[in-house]
PDB file with one MODEL, atoms N, CA, C and O in Angstrom:
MODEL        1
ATOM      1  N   UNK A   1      77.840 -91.081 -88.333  1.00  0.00           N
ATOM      2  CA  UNK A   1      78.299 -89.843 -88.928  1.00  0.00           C
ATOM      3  C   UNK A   1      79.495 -89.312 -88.134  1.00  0.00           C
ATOM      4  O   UNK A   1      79.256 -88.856 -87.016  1.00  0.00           O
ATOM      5  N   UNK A   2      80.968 -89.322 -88.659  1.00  0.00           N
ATOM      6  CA  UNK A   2      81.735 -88.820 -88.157  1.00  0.00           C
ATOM      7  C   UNK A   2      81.936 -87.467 -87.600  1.00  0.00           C
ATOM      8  O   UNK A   2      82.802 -87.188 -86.770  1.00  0.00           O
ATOM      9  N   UNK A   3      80.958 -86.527 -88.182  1.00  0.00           N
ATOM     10  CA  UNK A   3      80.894 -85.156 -87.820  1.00  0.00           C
ATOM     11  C   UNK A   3      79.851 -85.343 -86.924  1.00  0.00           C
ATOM     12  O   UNK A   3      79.794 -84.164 -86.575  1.00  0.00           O
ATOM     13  N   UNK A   4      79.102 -85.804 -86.363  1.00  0.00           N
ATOM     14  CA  UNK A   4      77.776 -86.083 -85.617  1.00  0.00           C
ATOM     15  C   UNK A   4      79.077 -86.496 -83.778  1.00  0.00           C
ATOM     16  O   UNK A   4      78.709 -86.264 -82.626  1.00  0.00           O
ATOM     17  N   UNK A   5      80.064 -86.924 -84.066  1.00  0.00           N
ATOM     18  CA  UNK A   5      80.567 -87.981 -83.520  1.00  0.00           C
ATOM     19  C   UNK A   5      81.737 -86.990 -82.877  1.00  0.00           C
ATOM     20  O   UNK A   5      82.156 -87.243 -81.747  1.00  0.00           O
ATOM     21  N   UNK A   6      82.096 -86.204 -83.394  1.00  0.00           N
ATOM     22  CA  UNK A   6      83.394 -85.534 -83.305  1.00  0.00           C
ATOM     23  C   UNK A   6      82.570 -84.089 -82.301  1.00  0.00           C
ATOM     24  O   UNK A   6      83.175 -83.625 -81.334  1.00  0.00           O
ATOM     25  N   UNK A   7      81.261 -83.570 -82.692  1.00  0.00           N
ATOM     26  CA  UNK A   7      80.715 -82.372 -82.319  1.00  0.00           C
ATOM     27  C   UNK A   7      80.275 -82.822 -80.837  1.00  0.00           C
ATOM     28  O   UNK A   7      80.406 -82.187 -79.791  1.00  0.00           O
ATOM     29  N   UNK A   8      79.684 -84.170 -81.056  1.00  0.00           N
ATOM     30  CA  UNK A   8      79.118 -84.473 -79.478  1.00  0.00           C
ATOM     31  C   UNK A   8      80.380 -84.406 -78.646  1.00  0.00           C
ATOM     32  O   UNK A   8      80.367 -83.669 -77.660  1.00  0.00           O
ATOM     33  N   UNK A   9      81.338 -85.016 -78.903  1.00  0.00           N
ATOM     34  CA  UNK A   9      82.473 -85.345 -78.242  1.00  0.00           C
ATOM     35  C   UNK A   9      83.142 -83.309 -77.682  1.00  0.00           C
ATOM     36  O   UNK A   9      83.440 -82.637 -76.694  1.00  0.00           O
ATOM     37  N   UNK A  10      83.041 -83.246 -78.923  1.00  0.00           N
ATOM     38  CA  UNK A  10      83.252 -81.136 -78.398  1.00  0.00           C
ATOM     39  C   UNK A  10      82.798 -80.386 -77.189  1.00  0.00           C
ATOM     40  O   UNK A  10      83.228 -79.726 -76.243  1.00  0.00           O
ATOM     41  N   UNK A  11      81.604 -80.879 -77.773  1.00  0.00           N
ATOM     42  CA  UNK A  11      80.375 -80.345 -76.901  1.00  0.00           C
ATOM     43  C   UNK A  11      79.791 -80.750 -75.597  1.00  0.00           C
ATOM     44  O   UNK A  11      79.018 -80.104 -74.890  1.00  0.00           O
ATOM     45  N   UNK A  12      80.482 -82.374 -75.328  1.00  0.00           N
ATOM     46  CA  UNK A  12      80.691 -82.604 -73.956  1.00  0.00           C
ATOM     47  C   UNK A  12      81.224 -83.034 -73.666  1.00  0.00           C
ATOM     48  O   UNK A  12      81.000 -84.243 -73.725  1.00  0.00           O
ATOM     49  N   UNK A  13      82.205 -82.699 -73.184  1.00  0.00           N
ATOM     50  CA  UNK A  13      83.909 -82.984 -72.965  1.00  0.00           C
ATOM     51  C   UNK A  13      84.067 -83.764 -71.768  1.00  0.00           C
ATOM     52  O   UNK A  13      85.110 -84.409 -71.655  1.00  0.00           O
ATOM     53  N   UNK A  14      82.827 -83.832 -70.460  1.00  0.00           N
ATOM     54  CA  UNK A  14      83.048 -84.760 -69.691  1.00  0.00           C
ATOM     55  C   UNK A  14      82.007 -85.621 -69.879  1.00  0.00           C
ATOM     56  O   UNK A  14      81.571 -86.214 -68.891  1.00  0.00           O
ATOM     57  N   UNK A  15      81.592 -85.780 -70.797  1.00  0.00           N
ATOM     58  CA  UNK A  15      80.524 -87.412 -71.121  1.00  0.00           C
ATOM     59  C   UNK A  15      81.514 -88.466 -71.687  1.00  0.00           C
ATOM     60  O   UNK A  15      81.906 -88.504 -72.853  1.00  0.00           O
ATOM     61  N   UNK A  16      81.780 -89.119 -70.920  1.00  0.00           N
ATOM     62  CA  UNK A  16      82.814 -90.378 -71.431  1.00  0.00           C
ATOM     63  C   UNK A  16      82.412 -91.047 -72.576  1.00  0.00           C
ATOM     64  O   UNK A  16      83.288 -91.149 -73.434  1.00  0.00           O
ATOM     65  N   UNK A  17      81.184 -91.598 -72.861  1.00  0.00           N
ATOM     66  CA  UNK A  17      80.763 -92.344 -73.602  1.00  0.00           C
ATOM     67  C   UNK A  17      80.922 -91.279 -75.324  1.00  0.00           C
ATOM     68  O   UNK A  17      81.157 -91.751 -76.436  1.00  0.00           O
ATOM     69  N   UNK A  18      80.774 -90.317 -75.090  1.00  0.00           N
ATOM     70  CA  UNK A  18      80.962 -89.648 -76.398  1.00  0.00           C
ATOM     71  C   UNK A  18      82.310 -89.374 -76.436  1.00  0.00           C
ATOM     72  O   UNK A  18      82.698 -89.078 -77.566  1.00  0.00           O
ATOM     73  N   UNK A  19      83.164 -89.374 -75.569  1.00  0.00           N
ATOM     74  CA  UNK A  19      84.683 -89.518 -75.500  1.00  0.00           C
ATOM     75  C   UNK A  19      85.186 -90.672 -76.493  1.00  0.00           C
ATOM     76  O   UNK A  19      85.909 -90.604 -77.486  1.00  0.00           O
ATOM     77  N   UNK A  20      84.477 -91.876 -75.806  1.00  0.00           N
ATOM     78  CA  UNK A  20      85.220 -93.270 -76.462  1.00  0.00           C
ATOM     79  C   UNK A  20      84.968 -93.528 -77.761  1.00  0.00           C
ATOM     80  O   UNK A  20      85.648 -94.278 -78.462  1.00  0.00           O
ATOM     81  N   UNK A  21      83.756 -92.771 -78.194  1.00  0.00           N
ATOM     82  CA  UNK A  21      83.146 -92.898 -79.482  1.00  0.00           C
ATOM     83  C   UNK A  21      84.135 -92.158 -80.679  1.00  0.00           C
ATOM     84  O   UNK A  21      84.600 -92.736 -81.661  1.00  0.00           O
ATOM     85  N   UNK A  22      84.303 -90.846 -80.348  1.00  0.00           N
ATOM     86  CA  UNK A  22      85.798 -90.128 -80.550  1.00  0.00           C
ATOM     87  C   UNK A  22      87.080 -90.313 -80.890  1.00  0.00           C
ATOM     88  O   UNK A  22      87.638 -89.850 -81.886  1.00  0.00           O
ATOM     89  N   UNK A  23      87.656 -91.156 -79.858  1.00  0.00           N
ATOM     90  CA  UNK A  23      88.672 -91.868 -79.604  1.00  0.00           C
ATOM     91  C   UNK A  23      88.740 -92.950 -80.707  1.00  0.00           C
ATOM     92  O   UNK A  23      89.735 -93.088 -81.419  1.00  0.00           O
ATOM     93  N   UNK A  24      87.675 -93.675 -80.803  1.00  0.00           N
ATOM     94  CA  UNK A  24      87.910 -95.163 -81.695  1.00  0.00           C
ATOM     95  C   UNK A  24      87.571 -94.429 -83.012  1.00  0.00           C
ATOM     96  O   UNK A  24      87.783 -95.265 -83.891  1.00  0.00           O
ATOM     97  N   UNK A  25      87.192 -93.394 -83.528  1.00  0.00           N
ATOM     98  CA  UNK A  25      87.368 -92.814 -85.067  1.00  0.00           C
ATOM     99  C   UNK A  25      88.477 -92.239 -85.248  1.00  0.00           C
ATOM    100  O   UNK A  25      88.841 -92.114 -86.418  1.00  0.00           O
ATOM    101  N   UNK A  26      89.384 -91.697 -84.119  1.00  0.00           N
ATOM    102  CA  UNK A  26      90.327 -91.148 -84.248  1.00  0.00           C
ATOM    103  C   UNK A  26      91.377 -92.523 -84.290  1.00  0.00           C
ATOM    104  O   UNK A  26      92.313 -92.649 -85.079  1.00  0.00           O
ATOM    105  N   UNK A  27      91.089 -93.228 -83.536  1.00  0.00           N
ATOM    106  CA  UNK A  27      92.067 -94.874 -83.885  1.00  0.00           C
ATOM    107  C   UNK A  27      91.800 -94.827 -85.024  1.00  0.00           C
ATOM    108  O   UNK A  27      92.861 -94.705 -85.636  1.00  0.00           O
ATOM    109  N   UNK A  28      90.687 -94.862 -85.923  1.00  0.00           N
ATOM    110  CA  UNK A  28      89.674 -96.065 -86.649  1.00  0.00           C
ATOM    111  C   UNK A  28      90.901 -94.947 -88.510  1.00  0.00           C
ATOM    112  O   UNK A  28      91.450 -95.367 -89.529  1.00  0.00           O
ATOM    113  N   UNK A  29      90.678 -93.403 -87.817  1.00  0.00           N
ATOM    114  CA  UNK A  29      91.209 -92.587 -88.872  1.00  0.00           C
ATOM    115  C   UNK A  29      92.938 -92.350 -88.797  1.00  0.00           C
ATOM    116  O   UNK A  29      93.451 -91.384 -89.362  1.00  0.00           O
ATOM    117  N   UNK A  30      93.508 -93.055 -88.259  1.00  0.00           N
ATOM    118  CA  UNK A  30      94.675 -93.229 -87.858  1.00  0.00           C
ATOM    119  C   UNK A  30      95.661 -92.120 -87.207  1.00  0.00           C
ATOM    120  O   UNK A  30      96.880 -92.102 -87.374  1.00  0.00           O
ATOM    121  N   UNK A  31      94.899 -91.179 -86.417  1.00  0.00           N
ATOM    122  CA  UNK A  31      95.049 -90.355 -85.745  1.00  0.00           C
ATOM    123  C   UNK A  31      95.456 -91.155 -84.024  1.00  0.00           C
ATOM    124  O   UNK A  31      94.651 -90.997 -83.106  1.00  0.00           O
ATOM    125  N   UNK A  32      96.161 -91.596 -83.905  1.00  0.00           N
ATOM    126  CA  UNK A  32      96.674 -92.724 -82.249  1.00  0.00           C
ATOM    127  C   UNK A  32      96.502 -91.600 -81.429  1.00  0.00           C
ATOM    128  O   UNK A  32      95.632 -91.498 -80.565  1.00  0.00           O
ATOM    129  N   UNK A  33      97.683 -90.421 -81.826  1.00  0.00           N
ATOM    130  CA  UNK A  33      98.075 -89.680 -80.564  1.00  0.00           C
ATOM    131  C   UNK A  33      96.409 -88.553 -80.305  1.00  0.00           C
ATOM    132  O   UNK A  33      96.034 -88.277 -79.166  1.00  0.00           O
ATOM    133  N   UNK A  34      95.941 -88.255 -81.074  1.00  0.00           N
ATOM    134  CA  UNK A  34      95.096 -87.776 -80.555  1.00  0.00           C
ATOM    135  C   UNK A  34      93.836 -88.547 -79.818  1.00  0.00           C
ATOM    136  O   UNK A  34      93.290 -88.193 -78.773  1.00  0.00           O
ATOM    137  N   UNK A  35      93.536 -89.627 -80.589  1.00  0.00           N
ATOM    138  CA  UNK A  35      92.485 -90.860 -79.386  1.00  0.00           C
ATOM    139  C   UNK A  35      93.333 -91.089 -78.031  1.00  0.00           C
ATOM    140  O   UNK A  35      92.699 -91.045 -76.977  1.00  0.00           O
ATOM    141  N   UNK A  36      94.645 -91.316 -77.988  1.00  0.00           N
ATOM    142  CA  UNK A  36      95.199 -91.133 -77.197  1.00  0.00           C
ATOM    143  C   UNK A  36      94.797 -90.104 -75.505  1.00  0.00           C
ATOM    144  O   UNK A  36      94.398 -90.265 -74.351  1.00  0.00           O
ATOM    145  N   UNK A  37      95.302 -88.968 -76.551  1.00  0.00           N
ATOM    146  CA  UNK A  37      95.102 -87.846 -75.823  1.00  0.00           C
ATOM    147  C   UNK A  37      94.039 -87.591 -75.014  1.00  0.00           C
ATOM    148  O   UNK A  37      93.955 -87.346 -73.811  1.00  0.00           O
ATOM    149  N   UNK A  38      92.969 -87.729 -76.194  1.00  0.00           N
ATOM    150  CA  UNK A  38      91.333 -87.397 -75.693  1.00  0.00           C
ATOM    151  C   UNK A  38      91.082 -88.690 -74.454  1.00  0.00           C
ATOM    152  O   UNK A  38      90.106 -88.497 -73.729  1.00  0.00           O
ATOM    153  N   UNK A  39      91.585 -89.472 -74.292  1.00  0.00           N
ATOM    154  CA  UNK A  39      91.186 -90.572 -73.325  1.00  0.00           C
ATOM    155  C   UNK A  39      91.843 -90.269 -71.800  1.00  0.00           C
ATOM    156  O   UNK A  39      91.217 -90.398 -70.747  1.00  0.00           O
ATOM    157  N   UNK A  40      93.340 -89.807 -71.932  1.00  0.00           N
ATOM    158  CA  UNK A  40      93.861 -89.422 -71.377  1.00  0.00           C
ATOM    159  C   UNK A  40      93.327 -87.866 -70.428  1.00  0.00           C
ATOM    160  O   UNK A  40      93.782 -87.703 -69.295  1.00  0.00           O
ATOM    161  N   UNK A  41      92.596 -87.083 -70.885  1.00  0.00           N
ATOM    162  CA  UNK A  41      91.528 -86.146 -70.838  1.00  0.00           C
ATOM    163  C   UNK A  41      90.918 -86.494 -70.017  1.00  0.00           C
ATOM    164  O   UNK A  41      90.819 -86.043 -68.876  1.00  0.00           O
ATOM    165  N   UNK A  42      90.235 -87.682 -70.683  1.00  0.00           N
ATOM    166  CA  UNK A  42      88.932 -87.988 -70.217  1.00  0.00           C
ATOM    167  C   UNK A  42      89.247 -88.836 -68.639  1.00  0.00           C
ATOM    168  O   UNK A  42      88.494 -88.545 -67.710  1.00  0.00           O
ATOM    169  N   UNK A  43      90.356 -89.858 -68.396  1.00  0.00           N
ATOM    170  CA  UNK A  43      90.691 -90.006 -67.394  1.00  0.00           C
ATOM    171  C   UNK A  43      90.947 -88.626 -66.395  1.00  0.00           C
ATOM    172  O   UNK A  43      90.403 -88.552 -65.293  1.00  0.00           O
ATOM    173  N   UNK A  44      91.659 -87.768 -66.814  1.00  0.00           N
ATOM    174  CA  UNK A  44      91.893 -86.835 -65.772  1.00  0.00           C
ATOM    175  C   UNK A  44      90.512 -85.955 -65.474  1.00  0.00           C
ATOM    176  O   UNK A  44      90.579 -85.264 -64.458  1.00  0.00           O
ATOM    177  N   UNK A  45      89.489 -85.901 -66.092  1.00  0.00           N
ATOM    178  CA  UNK A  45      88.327 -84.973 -66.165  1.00  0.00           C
ATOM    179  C   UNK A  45      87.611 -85.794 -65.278  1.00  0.00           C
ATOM    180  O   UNK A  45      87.018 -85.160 -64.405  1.00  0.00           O
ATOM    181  N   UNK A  46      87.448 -87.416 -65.227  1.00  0.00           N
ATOM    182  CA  UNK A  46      86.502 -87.771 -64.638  1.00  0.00           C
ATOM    183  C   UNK A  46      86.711 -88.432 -63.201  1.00  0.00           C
ATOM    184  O   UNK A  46      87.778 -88.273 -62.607  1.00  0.00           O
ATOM    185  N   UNK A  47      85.648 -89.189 -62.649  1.00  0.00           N
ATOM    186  CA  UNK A  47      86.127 -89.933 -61.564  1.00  0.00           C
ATOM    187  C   UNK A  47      85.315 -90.959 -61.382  1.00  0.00           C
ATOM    188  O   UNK A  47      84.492 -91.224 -62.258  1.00  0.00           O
ATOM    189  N   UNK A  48      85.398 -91.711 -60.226  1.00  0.00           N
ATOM    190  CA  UNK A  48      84.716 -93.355 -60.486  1.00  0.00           C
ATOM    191  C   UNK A  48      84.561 -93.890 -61.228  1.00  0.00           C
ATOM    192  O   UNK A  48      85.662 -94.146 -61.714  1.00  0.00           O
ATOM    193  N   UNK A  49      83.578 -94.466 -61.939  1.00  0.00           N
ATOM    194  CA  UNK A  49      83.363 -95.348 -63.664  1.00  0.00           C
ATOM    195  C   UNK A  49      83.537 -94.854 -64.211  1.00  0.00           C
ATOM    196  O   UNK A  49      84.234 -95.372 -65.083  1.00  0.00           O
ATOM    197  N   UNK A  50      83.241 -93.541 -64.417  1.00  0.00           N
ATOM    198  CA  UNK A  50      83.487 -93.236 -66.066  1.00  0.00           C
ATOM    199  C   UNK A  50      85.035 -92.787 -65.716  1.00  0.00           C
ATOM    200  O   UNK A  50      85.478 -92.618 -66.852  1.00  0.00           O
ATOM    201  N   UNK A  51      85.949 -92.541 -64.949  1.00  0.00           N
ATOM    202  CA  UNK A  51      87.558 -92.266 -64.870  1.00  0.00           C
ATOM    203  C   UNK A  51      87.854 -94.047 -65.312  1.00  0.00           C
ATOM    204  O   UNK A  51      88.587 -94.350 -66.254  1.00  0.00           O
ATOM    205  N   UNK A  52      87.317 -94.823 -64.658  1.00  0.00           N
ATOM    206  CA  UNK A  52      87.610 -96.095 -64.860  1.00  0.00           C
ATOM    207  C   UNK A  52      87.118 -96.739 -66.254  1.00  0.00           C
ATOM    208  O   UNK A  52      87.461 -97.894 -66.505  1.00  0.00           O
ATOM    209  N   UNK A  53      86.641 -96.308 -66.800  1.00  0.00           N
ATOM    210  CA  UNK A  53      85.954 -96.899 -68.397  1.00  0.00           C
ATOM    211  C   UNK A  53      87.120 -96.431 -68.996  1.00  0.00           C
ATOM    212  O   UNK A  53      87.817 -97.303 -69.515  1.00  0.00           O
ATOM    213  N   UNK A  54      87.660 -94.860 -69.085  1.00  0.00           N
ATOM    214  CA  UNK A  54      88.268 -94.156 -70.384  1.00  0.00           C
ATOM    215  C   UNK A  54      89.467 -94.910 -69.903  1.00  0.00           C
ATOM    216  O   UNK A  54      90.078 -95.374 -70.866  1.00  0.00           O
ATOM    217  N   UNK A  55      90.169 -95.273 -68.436  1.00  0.00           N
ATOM    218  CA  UNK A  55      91.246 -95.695 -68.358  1.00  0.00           C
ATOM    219  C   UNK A  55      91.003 -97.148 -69.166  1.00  0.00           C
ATOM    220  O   UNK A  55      91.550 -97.241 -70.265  1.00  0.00           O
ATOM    221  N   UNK A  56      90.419 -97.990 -68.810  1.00  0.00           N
ATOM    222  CA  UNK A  56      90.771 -99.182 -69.405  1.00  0.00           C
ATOM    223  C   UNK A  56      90.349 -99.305 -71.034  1.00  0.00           C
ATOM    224  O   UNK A  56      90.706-100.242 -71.748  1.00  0.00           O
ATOM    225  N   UNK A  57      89.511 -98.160 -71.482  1.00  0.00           N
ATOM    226  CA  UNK A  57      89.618 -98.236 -73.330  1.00  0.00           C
ATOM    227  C   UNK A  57      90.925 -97.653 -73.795  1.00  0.00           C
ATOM    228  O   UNK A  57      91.416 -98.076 -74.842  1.00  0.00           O
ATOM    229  N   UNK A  58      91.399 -96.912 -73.244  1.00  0.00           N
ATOM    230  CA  UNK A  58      92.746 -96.726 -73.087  1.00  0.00           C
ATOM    231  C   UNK A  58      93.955 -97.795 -73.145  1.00  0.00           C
ATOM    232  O   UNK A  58      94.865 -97.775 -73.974  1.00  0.00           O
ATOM    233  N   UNK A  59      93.811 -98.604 -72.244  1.00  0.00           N
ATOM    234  CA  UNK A  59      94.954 -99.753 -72.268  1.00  0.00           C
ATOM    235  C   UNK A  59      94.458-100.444 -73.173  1.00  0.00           C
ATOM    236  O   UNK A  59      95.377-101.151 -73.588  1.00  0.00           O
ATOM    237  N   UNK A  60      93.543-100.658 -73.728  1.00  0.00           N
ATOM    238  CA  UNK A  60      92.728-101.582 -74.657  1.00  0.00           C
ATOM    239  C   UNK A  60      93.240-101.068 -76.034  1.00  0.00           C
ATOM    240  O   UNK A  60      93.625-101.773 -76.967  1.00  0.00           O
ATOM    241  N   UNK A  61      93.184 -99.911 -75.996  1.00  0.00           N
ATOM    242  CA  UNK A  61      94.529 -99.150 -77.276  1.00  0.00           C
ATOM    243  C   UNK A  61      95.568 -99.152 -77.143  1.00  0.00           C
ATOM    244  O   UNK A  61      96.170 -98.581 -78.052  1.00  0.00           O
ATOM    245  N   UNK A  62      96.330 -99.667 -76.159  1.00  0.00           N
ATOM    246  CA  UNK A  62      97.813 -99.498 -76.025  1.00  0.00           C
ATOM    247  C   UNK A  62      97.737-100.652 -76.556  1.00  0.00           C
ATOM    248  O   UNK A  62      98.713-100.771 -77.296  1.00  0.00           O
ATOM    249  N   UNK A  63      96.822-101.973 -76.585  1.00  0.00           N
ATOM    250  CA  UNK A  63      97.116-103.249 -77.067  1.00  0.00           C
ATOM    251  C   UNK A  63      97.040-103.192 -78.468  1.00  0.00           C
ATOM    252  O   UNK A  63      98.097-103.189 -79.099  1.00  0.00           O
ATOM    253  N   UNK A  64      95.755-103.137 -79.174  1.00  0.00           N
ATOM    254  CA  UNK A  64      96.115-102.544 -80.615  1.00  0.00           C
ATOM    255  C   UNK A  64      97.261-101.957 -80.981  1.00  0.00           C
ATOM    256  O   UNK A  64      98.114-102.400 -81.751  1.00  0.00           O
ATOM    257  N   UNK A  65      97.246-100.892 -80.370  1.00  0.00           N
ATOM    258  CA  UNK A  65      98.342-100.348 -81.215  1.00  0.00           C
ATOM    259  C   UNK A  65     100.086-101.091 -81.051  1.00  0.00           C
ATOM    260  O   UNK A  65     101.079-101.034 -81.777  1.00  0.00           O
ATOM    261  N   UNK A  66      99.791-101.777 -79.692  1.00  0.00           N
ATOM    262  CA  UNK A  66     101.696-102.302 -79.403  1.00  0.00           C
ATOM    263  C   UNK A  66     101.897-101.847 -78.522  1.00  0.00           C
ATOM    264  O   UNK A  66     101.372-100.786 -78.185  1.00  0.00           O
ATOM    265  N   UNK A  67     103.015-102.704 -77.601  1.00  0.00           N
ATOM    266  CA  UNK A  67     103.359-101.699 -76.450  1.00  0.00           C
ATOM    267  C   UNK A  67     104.897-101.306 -76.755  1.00  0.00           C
ATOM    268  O   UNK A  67     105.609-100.669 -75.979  1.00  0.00           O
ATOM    269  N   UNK A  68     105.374-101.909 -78.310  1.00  0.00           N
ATOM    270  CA  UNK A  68     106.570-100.883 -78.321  1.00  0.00           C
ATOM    271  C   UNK A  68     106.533 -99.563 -79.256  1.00  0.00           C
ATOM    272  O   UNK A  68     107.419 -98.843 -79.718  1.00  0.00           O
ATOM    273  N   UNK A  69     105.249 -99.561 -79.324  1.00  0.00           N
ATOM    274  CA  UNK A  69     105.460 -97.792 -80.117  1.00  0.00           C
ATOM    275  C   UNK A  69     105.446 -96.969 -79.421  1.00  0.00           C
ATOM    276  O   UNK A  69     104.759 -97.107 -78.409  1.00  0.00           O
ATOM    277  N   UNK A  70     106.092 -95.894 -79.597  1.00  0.00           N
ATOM    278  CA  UNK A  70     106.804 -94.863 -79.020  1.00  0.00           C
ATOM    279  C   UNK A  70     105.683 -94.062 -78.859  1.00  0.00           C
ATOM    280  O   UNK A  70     105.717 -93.292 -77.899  1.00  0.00           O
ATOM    281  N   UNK A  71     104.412 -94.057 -79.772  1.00  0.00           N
ATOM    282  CA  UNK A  71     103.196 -93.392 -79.146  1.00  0.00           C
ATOM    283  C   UNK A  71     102.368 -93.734 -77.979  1.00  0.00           C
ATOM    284  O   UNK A  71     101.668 -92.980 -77.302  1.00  0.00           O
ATOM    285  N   UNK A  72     102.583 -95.097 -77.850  1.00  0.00           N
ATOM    286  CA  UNK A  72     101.920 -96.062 -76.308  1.00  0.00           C
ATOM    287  C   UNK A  72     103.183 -95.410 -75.473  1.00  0.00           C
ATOM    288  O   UNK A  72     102.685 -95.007 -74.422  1.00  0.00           O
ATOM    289  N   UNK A  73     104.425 -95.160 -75.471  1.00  0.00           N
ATOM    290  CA  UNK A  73     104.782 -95.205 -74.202  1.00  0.00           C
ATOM    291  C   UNK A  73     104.290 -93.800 -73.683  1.00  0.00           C
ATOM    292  O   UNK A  73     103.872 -93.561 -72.550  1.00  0.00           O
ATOM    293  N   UNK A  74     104.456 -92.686 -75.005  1.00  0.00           N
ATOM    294  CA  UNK A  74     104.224 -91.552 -74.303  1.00  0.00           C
ATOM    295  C   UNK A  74     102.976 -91.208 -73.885  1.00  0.00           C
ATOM    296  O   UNK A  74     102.780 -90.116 -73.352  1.00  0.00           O
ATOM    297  N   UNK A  75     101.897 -92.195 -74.102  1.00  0.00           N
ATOM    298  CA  UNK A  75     100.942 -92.082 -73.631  1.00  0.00           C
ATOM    299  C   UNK A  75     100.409 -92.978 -72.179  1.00  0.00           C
ATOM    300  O   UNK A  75      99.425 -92.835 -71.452  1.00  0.00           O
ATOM    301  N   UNK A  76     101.232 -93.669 -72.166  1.00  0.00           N
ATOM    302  CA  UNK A  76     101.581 -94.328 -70.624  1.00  0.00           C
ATOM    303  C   UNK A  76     102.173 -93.548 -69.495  1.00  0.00           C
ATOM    304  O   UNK A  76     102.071 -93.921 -68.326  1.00  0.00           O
ATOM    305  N   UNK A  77     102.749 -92.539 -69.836  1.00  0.00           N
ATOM    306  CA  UNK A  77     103.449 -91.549 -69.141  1.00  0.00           C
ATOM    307  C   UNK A  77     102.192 -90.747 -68.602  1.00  0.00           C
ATOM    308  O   UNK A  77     101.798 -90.506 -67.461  1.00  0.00           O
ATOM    309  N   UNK A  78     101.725 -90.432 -69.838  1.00  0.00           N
ATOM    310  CA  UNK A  78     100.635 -89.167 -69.437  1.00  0.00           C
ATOM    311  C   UNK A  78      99.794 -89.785 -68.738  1.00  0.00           C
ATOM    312  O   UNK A  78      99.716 -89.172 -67.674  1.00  0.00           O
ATOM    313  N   UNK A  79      99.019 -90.782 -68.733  1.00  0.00           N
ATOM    314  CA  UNK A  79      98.386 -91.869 -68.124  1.00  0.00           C
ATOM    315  C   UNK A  79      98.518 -91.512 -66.750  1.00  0.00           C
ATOM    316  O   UNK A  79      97.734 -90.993 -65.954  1.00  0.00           O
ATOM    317  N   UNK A  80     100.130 -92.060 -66.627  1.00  0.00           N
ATOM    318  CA  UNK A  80     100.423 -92.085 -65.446  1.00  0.00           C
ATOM    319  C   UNK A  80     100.270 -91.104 -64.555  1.00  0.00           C
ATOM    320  O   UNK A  80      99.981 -91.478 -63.419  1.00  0.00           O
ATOM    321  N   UNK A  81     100.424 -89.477 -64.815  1.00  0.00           N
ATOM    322  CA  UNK A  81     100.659 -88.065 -64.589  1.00  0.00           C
ATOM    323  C   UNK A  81      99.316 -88.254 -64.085  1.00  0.00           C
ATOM    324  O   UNK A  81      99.204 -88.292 -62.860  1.00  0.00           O
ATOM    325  N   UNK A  82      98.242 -88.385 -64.816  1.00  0.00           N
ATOM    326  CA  UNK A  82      97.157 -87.919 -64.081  1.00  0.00           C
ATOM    327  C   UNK A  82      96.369 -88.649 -63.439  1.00  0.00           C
ATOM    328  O   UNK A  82      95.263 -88.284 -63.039  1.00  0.00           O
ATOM    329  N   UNK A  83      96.969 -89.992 -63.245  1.00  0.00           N
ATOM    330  CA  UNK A  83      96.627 -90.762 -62.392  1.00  0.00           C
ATOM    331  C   UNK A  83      97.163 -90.732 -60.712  1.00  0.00           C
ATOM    332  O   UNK A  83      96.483 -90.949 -59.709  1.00  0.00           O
ATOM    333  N   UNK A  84      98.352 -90.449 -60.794  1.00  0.00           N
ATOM    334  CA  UNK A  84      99.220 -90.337 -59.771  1.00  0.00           C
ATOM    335  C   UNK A  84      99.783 -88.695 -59.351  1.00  0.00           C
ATOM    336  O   UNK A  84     100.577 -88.533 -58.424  1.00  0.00           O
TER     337      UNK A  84
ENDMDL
END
């Protein structure tokens, strides 16, 4: 249930796993920059594994989607920001 999916993700903003679930409907609904975003979030919100899960479902979407769209780079940037 996409609304089941979108509320958990609301409602706990640092549970990664309802993050990624989020993220891939927002891929899945062709929304990039916002799965994007929310991952990007979720890297800066978390730390140890779960900082390390959202980062690499993350690059795992930069592959889907390409690494020459102009939505992967600007989301490589942000990436970067709150990584560094």
């Amino acid at each position: 249930d996409p609304n089941a999916v979108r509320k958990d993700a609301a409602d706990n903003p640092g549970d990664v796993t309802a993050q990624l679930a989020a993220a891939d409907l927002d891929l899945v609904g062709g929304h990039v920059e916002d799965a994007f975003g929310r991952l990007v979030e979720a890297v800066r919100r978390n730390a140890g594994d779960d900082r390390n899960t959202a980062r690499l479902r993350l690059l795992e979407l930069f592959e889907v989607i390409g690494p020459d769209d102009p939505r992967v780079t600007a989301a490589r940037t942000a990436l970067a920001r709150v990584l560094f």
